[in-house]
C-alpha positions, 0 to 999 in steps of 0.5 A, a space after each residue: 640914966 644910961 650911965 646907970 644902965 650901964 653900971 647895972 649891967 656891969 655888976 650883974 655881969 660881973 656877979 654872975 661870973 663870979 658865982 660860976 667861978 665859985 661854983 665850978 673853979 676853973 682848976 687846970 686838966 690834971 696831967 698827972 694821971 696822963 704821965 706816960 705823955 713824957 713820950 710825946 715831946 715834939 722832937 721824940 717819936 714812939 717806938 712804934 711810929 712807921 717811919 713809912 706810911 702804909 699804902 691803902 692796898 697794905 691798910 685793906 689787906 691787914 683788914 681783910 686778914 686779921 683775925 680780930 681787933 679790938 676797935 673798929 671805928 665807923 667814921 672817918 672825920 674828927 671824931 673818929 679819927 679821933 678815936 683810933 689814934 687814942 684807941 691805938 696810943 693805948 695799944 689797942 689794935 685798932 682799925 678804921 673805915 670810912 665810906 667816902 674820904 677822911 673829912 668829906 662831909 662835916 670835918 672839911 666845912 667848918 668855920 676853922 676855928 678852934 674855940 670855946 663859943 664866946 655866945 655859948 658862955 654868954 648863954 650858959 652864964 645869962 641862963 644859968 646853963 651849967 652843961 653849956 659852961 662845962 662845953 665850954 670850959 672843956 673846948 677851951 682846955 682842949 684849944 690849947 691841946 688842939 695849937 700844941 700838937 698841930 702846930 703847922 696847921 693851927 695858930 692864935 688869931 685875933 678877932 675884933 668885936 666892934 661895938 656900936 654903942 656906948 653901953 656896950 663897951 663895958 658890957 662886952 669887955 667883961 663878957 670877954 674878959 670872962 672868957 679870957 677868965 675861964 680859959 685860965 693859964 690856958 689864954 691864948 692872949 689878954 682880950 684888950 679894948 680899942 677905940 674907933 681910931 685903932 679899930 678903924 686902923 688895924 680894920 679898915 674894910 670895916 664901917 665906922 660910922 658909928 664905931 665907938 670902939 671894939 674888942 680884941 680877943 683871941 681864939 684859934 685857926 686851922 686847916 680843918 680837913 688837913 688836920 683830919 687827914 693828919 689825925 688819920 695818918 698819925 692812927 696809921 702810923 702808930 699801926 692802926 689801919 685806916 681805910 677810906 671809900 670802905 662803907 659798913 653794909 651790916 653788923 655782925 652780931 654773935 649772942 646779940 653782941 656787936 662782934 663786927 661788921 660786913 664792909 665793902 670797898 666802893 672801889 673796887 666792890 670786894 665785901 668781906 667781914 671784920 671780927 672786932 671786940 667792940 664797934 664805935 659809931 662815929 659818923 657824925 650826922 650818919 649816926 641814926 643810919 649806923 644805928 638803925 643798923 644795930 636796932 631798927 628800933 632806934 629812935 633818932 638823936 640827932 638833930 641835923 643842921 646846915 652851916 653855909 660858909 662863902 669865900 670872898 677875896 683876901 683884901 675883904 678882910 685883913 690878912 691878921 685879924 678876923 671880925 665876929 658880928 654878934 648883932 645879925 638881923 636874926 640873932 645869929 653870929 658871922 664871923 669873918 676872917 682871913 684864911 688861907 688867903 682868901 676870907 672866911 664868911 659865915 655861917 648859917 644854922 638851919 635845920 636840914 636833911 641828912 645828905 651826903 651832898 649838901 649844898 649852898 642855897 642862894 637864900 643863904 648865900 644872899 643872907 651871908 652877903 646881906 649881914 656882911 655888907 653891913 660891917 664892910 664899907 666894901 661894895 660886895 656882890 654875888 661875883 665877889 664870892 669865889 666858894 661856898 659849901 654847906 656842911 651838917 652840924 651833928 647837933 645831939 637832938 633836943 626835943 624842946 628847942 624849937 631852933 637849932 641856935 639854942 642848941 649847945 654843940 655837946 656831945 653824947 654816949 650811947 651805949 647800946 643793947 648789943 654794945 655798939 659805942 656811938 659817940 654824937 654831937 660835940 664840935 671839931 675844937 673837942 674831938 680830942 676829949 670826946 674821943 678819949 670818954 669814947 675809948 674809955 667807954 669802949 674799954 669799960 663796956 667790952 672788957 678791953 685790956 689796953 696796954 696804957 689805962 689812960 689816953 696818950 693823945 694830950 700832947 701828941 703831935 700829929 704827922 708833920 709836928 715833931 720837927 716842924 718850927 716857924 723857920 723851917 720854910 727858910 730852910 725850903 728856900 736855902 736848900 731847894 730854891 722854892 720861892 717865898 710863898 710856896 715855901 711858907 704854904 707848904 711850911 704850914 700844910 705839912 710840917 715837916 713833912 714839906 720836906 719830902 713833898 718838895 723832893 717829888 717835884 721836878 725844876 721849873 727850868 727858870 732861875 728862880 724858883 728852881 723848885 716848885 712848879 705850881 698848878 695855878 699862878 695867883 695860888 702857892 699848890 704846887 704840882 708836887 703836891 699832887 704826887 703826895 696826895 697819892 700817899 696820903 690816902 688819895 684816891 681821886 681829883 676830888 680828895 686832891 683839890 678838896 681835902 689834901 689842897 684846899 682849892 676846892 674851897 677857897 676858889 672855885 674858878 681856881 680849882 677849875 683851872 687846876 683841875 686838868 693839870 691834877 688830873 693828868 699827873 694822878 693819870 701818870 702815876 695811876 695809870 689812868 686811861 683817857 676814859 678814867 681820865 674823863 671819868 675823874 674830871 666829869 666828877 670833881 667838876 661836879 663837886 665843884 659845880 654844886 657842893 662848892 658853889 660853882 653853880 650857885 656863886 655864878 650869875 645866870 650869864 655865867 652860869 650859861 655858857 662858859 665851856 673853857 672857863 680855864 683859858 678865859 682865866 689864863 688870859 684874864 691872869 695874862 692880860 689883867 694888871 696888878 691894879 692900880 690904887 683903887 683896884 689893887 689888893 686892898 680893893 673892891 675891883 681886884 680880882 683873886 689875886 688883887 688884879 683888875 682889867 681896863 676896859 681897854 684891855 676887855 675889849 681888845 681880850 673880847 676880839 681876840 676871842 672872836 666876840 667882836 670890837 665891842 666899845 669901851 662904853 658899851 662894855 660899861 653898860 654891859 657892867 652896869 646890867 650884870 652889876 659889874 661897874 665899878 667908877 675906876 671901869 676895871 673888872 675883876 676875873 668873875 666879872 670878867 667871866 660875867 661879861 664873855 659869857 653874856 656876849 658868848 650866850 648872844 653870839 650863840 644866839 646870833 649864829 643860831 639865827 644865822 644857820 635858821 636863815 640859811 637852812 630856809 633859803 
């Protein structure tokens, strides 16, 4: 009888595919009308390319100066950077601003992933949803775009489906193989099933009692914030004038027609007027607000939606292959998947208010933790995260769903009474081909007359792309003695732009590396990096640790323990005083305190009282081993950098810290009560944390009963 089941669900699969095969044919993007892209090769720059970045101050004065342009775009993360490169690649005179930073809310707090949604065509195909296959279709076109590009930021990443169950085996495999199907030449590479023995093998985190097998597919991976910044400084090279921390105070209107907008630089709080032949509102899920500008009128058309994301340590997850949970206790998706060293795990889908500092909730937090445990046979806990961060998803509103899970992520453009363009919905992976409709529509409305019909941006390498190959950290280390680790790190953040990153830094005064000082010892940002942020539009220890380095996301203890040293080279070259100093730490250890997870990722003893969380760090990273065979990368008890502390070594740490000799077993019935134990008796540097915060929280209590008895005799 199953066996029947079975082939009853491979035939309508199949069935199905093949009517949404014929009825769409899933014909190649035609690159003929886009001829002009032969320009565009990755060794080939346009005329027209700035060998020189502009400075923000030479960005704010052509804005404050020129008499008029053609497209003023509102938004500074995927989309609408986005928009201004394909607006100025068409030679139209292009500027854009942004309220906060390039990718500061949405744009820096994704998954990663450039995909097509495998569960948005299981959608469109077993609801017969034509709109949903044509989303995906198009992401998946634009996937191979988005890896041709940026090829430094973006790379294939296999992902394994494990399946639990007989009848799902030949189900699942035509599900993906349609995916590979509709990708078309397109396919990154070939789906291919496994058994349990080879899923368990290239998976071993991974629970395999009632492994039957899984399937292998393949999406893309990126730096999502780096790949912003890129965007934006690709626009600024081609000559468009991008501006962060420049918010719109009001439109300009003239015959009722949007002719431009008011603007201010929060920085400094000088407000003039930009005159602009047409206005683009791309502000993600600040769309209604832009709107509402134009017309108080404007009834909302987005619906917004929080997506909770937790980093957990790298040995979690194996540093090649990612892992998709498609069987959640409500229905909803996890994916888990190596990055930038550490693991990706997430993400939630809740409807949510529109703020500009969301944050994690400890439901979502536990949620995400709950649904991975049970894939991994790992013990994880709330002190293995080292980073979480919600981001808003601007989903197009649909007023007759009733949760944002059967929400497709397609995008719409309004045109309004007075002729602002708001582009809303889609998702990072086709920020390219809604940017494109953008301009066209821009074009079409406001009667612009670009030099090029057509958008140039198929093809188009972004900043660092042109010379960029998979060997050039080799060079890195040949020519400036920088080690292997950094030297691929910068590789693979900059392109070949790593090469003027490296310049700015200064010799570490060892015999090897020679270059490459780096901020934190378990990570490969190097001090160096830090000057370059400043060129790259940086303005402030948050923009550094967040959205040029990734810290910020990836550790937060790190990011902590890095911040003093950031700090003081911006200070250097911005010549910050102590006061802006204290300034500028005060608010990246708040971002880090609450829009990463600081506050929420940390037990309550952790939470209580640590004051110098960096120094119990640099003694945790001086004294901790490498690990041994059941507490080293692989597993459960490493720390960040896959070290793990005996117990012998806590206590002797602990006296040194002026805590008292605590005993070793009494260390181990401390572990037991903050949920820290673990049978090899090592801990990790958060369960470290854990552990001298609880003992400095009852020294403080002690010391205070102390000073109450003197104070009464």
């Amino acid at each position: 009888m199953l066996s029947g089941v079975v082939r009853k669900a491979a035939l309508t699969a199949i069935a199905t595919g093949s009517t949404f095969l014929g009825f769409t044919s899933y014909k190649l993007y035609d690159l003929k009308q886009h001829a002009s892209i032969a320009s565009c090769a990755a060794s080939t720059k346009p005329e027209q390319y700035l060998a020189v970045l502009p400075t923000r101050q030479e960005h704010l004065k052509s804005l404050q100066e020129t008499p008029e342009y053609d497209v003023l775009v509102i938004g500074g993360g995927a989309t609408g950077t986005g928009v201004a490169l394909d607006a100025v690649t068409r030679g139209l005179k292009t500027a854009l601003v942004e309220r906060e930073d390039f990718a500061a809310q949405t744009s820096s707090k994704s998954t990663k992933l450039i995909h097509g949604g495998v569960r948005y065509l299981q959608a469109a195909i077993l609801g017969f949803d034509v709109e949903q296959y044509k989303m995906v279709k198009e992401a998946l076109r634009e996937r191979s775009n988005f890896l041709a590009i940026a090829p430094h930021l973006t790379k294939a990443l296999p992902i394994l489906l494990p399946l639990y169950a007989w009848w799902q085996v030949p189900y699942m495999w035509i599900g993906i193989k349609m995916y590979d199907i509709v990708s078309g030449a397109r396919v990154l590479r070939n789906s291919y099933y496994v058994n349990k023995e080879r899923a368990s093998d290239a998976f071993p985190q991974l629970k395999n009692d009632e492994l039957k097998g899984g399937i292998v597919y393949f999406d893309g991976q990126q730096n999502d914030a780096r790949m912003c910044v890129s965007l934006a400084l690709t626009a600024a090279r081609m000559g468009a004038n991008v501006v962060n921390y420049v918010e719109v105070k009001q439109l300009v209107k003239e015959n009722d027609k949007i002719r431009g907008a008011v603007v201010r630089d929060t920085l400094t709080g000088k407000e003039w007027k930009i005159r602009a032949k047409s206005v683009v509102n791309a502000t993600g899920p600040f769309t209604d607000a832009i709107r509402l500008m134009d017309n108080p009128a404007a009834q909302p058309i987005c619906q917004p939606s929080a997506g909770v994301h937790i980093t957990l340590p790298g040995y979690f997850c194996p540093g090649k292959l990612g892992l998709l949970n498609a069987q959640t206790s409500d229905g909803r998706v996890i994916f888990f998947l190596p990055w930038q060293g550490v693991t990706i795990a997430g993400t939630t889908d809740d409807k949510c208010p529109v703020t500009t500092t969301p944050t994690p909730t400890d439901k979502e937090i536990d949620w995400i933790l709950k649904e991975c445990q049970k894939m991994i046979r790992l013990k994880m806990s709330r002190g293995d995260v080292l980073s979480a961060w919600s981001g808003i998803r601007p989903l197009v509103r649909n007023p007759h769903a009733k949760d944002t899970k059967s929400l497709a992520r397609n995008h719409i453009i309004e045109v309004s009474p007075s002729n602002m363009i708001t582009i809303a919905g889609g998702k990072w992976t086709t920020y390219r081909s809604m940017a494109e409709e953008t301009v066209d529509k821009a074009v079409e409305v406001c009667k612009l007359n670009p030099l090029m019909k057509h958008s140039q941006t198929i093809g188009f390498h972004l900043e660092g792309a042109h010379g960029y190959d998979s060997t050039l950290f080799v060079r890195l280390i040949n020519e400036y003695g920088v080690d292997r680790q950094v030297a691929k790190h910068l590789a693979q953040q900059y392109g070949d732009r790593s090469l003027e990153v490296i310049k700015l830094g200064a010799p570490t005064g060892k015999t090897w590396p020679l270059m490459g000082n780096r901020l934190v010892d378990r990570y490969p940002y190097i001090e160096a990096e830090v000057r370059y942020a400043l060129k790259e539009y940086a303005v402030n220890a948050t923009d550094v640790l967040a959205r040029r380095m990734r810290l910020a996301f990836q550790d937060v203890d790190a990011a902590k323990e890095a911040l003093p040293r950031v700090v003081e080279i911006m200070g250097q070259e911005l010549a910050w005083d102590p006061a802006e100093k204290a300034r500028q730490t005060a608010m990246a250890t708040k971002y880090v305190d609450e829009q990463m997870g600081f506050r929420s990722v940390r037990s309550s003893a952790v939470k209580v009282a640590i004051n110098d969380v960096a120094s119990y760090l640099r003694k945790f990273n001086e004294t901790a081993g490498p690990g041994s065979a059941t507490a080293g990368p692989g597993s459960e008890t490493a720390g960040p950098g896959g070290k793990g502390m005996p117990y012998t070594a806590v206590r002797k740490t602990l006296q040194g810290f002026q805590l008292g000799d605590v005993p070793e077993a009494d260390i181990e019935a401390l572990a037991k009560q903050l949920n820290s134990y673990h049978p090899n008796k090592e801990v990790n540097a958060t369960e470290f944390l854990g552990i001298v915060a609880y003992l400095s929280k009852i020294k403080e209590q002690n010391d205070r009963k102390i000073d109450d008895m003197k104070k009464k005799t």
